[in-house]
C-alpha positions as CSV (number, residue, x, y, z in Angstrom):
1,X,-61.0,-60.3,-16.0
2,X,-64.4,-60.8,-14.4
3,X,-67.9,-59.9,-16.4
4,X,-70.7,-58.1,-15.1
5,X,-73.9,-58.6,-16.9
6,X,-75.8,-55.1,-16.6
7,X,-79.5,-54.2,-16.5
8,X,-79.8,-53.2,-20.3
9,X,-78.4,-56.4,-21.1
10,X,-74.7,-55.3,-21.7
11,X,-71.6,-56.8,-20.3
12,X,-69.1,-54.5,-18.6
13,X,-65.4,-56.2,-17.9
14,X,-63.2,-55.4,-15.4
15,X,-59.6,-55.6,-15.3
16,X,-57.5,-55.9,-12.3
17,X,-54.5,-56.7,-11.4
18,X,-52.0,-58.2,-8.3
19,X,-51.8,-55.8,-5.2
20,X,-47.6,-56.2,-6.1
21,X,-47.1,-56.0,-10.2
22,X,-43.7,-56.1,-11.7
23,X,-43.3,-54.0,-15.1
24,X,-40.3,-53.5,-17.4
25,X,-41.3,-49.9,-18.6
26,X,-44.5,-47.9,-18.2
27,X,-45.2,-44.7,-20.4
28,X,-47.7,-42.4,-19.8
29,X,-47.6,-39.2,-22.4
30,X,-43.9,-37.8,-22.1
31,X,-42.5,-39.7,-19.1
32,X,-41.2,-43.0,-19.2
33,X,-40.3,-44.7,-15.8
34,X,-38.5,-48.0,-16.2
35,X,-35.4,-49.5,-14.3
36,X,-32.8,-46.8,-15.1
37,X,-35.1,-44.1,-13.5
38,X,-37.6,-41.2,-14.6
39,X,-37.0,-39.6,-18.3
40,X,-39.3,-36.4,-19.1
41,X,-39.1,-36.1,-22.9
42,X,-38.1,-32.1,-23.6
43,X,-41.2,-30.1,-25.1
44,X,-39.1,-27.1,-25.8
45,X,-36.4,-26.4,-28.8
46,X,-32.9,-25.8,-26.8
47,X,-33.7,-28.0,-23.9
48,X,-33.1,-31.6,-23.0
49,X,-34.4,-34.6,-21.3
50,X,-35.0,-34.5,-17.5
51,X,-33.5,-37.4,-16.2
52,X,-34.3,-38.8,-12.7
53,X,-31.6,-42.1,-11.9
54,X,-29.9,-43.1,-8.3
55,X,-27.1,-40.6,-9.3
56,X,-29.0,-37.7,-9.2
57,X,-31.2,-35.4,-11.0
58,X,-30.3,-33.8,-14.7
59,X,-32.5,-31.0,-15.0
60,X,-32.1,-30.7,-18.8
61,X,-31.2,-26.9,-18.2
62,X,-34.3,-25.8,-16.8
63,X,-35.0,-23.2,-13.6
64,X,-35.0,-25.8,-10.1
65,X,-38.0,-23.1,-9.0
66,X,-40.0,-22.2,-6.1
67,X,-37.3,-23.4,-3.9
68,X,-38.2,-22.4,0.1
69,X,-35.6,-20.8,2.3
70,X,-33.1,-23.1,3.3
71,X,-31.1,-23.4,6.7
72,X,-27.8,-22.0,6.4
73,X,-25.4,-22.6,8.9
74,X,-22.4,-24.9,9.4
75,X,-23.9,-28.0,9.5
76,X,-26.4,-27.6,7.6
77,X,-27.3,-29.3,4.0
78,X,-30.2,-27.6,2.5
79,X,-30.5,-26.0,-1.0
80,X,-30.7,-22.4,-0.9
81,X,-32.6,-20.1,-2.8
82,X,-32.0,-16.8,-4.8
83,X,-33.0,-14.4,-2.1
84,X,-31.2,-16.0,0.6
85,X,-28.0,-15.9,-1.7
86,X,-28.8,-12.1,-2.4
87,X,-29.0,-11.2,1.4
88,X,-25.5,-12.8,1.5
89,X,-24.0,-10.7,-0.7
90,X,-25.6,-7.5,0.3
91,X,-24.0,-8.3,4.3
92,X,-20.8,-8.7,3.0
93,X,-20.4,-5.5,0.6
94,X,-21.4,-4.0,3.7
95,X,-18.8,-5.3,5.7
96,X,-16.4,-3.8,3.4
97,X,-12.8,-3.1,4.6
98,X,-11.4,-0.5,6.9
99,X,-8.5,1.7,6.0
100,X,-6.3,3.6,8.8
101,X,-3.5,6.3,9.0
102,X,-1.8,7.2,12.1
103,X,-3.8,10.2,12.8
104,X,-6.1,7.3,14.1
105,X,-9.2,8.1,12.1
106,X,-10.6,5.0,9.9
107,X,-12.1,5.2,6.4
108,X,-14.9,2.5,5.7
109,X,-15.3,1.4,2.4
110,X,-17.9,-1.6,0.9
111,X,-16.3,-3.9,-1.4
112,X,-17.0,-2.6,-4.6
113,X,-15.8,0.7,-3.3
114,X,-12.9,2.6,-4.5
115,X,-10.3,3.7,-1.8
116,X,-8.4,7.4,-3.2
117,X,-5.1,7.9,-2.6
118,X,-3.8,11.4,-3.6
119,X,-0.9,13.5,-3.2
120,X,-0.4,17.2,-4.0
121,X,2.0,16.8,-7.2
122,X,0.9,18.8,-10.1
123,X,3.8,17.4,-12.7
124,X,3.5,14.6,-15.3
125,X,3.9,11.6,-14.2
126,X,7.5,11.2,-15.8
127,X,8.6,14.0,-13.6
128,X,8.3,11.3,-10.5
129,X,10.2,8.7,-9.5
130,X,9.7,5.9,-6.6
131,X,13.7,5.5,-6.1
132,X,13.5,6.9,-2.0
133,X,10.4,5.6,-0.9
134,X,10.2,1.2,0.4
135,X,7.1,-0.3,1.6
136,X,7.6,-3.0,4.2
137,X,5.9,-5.4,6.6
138,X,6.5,-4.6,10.4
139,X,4.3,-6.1,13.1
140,X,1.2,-6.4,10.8
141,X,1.3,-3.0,9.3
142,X,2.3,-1.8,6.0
143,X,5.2,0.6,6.7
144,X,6.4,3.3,4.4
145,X,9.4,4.6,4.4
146,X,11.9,7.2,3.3
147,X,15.1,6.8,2.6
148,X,17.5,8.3,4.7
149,X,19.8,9.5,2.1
150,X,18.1,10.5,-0.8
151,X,18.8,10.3,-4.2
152,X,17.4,13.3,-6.2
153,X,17.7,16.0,-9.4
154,X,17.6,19.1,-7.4
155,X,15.9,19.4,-3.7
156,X,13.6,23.2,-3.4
157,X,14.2,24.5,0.3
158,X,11.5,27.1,1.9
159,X,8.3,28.1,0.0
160,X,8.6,29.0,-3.5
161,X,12.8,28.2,-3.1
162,X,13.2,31.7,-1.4
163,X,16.2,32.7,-0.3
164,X,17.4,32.1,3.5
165,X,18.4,34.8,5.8
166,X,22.2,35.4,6.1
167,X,24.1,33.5,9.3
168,X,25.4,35.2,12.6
169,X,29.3,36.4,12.3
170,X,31.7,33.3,13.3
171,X,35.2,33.4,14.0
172,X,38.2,31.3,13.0
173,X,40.7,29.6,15.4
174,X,43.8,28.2,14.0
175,X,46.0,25.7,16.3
176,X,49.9,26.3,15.7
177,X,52.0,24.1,17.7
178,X,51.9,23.4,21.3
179,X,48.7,24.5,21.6
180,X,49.2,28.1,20.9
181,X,46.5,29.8,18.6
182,X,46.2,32.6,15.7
183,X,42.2,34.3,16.5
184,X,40.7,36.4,13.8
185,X,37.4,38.1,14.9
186,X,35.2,40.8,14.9
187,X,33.9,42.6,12.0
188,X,37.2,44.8,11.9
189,X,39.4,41.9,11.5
190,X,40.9,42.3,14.7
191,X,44.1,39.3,15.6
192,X,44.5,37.7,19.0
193,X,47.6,35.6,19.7
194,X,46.9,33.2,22.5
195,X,50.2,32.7,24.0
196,X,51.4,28.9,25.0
197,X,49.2,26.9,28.1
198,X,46.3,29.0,28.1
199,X,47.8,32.4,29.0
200,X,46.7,36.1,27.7
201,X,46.9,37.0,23.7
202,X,49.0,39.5,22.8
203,X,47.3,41.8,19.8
204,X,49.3,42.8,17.1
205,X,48.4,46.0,14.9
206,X,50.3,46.8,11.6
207,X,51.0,50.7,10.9
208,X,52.2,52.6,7.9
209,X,54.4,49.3,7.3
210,X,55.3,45.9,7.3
211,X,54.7,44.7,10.5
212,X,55.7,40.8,11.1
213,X,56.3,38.2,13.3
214,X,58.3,35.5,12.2
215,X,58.8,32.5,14.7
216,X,60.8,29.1,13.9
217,X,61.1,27.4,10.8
218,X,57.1,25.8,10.4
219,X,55.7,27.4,13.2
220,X,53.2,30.4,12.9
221,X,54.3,33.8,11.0
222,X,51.9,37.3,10.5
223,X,52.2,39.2,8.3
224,X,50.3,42.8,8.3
225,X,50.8,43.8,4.8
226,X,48.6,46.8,3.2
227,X,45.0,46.3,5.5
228,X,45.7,42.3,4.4
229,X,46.9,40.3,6.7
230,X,48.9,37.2,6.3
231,X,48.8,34.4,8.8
232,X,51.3,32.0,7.5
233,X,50.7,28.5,9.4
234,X,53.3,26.4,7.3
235,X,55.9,27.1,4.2
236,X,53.5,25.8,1.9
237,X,49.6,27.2,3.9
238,X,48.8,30.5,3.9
239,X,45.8,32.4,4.9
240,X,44.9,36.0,3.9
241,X,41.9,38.1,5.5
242,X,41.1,41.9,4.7
């Protein structure tokens, strides 16, 4: 302490102390700095101390504010702010996901987006039933499939399950033995015996009677009986035509 006598006649004292000056705690309104670190008494109901220490800060709840842009990049260890974190999430909304058939066309949609996928069914949903369809994976792609026999109530052919147009005439061939055949053809019923190995038929026509040809016991009989006509393959098959 060193006095300084003043003009007036008063004595001012000043104070000083070491350039280097070791304290245990100072305390200057609401902060306290001692050897545990910074404390900031809370002002405000609902908040808590701010503590400053080597381990870190404890904000005591409050807003870290007025923050500046910081770098972000691999390496890099700054703080970021709100904007910044903003910008981020706006790029990659926008980057979205892409959706694509096979016709090749792609469908863009931001995340957040909603991707429709529709069919043409107008029935309750309990009318519908996943049983023939599989997804799979197959060389990154999401195949799916159909089964190849399908399992089903009733199947609707042609629009509005009309009816098909009638089929061409056909014939019927039956085989007797040793190669020889019985023909039926021809909208009249017409009969062609094809004889053995290939050679020419021989036709048979029944008139105002029983007409018949009766070979060996199991081999092939006809029969013109009354415009039906019996071919008789075996004792025990028989097939009529009109």
């Amino acid at each position: 302490m060193v006095p300084t006598k003043n003009a007036d006649g008063s004595t001012t004292y000043t104070v000083k102390t070491k350039d280097n000056v070791d304290f245990t705690s100072v305390t200057t309104g609401n902060t306290t700095m001692n050897d545990s670190g910074i404390t900031i008494r809370a002002s405000d109901n609902g908040k808590t101390n701010v503590i400053l220490t080597n381990k870190g800060l404890d904000n005591g709840g409050n807003k870290v504010v007025n923050v500046a842009d910081g770098e972000i990049s691999s390496t890099s260890k700054d703080a970021v702010n709100g904007s910044q974190l903003h910008n981020v999430k706006q790029e990659l909304a926008r980057e979205g996901l892409n959706f694509k058939g096979q016709s090749g066309q792609s469908i863009h949609k931001n995340l957040g987006e909603t991707l429709e996928i529709v069919g043409k069914g107008q029935k309750a949903d309990t009318e519908y039933d996943a049983v023939n369809i599989k997804t799979y994976e197959e060389n990154g792609k999401v195949v799916v499939a159909l089964a190849k026999d399908l399992t089903a109530n009733k199947v609707t052919v042609g629009e509005k399950g009309a009816n098909g147009k009638d089929g061409a005439d056909g014939s019927i061939g039956v085989n007797g033995k040793d190669g020889s055949a019985v023909v039926i053809n021809g909208k009249d019923g017409s009969i062609g015996l094809n004889g053995k190995d290939g050679k020419n038929g021989v036709s048979i026509k029944g008139q105002d009677g029983k007409v018949g040809v009766d070979g060996k016991d199991g081999e092939t009989r006809l029969v013109y009986v009354e415009k039906i006509i019996q071919i008789k393959l075996t004792r025990s098959l028989l097939l009529m035509t009109a």
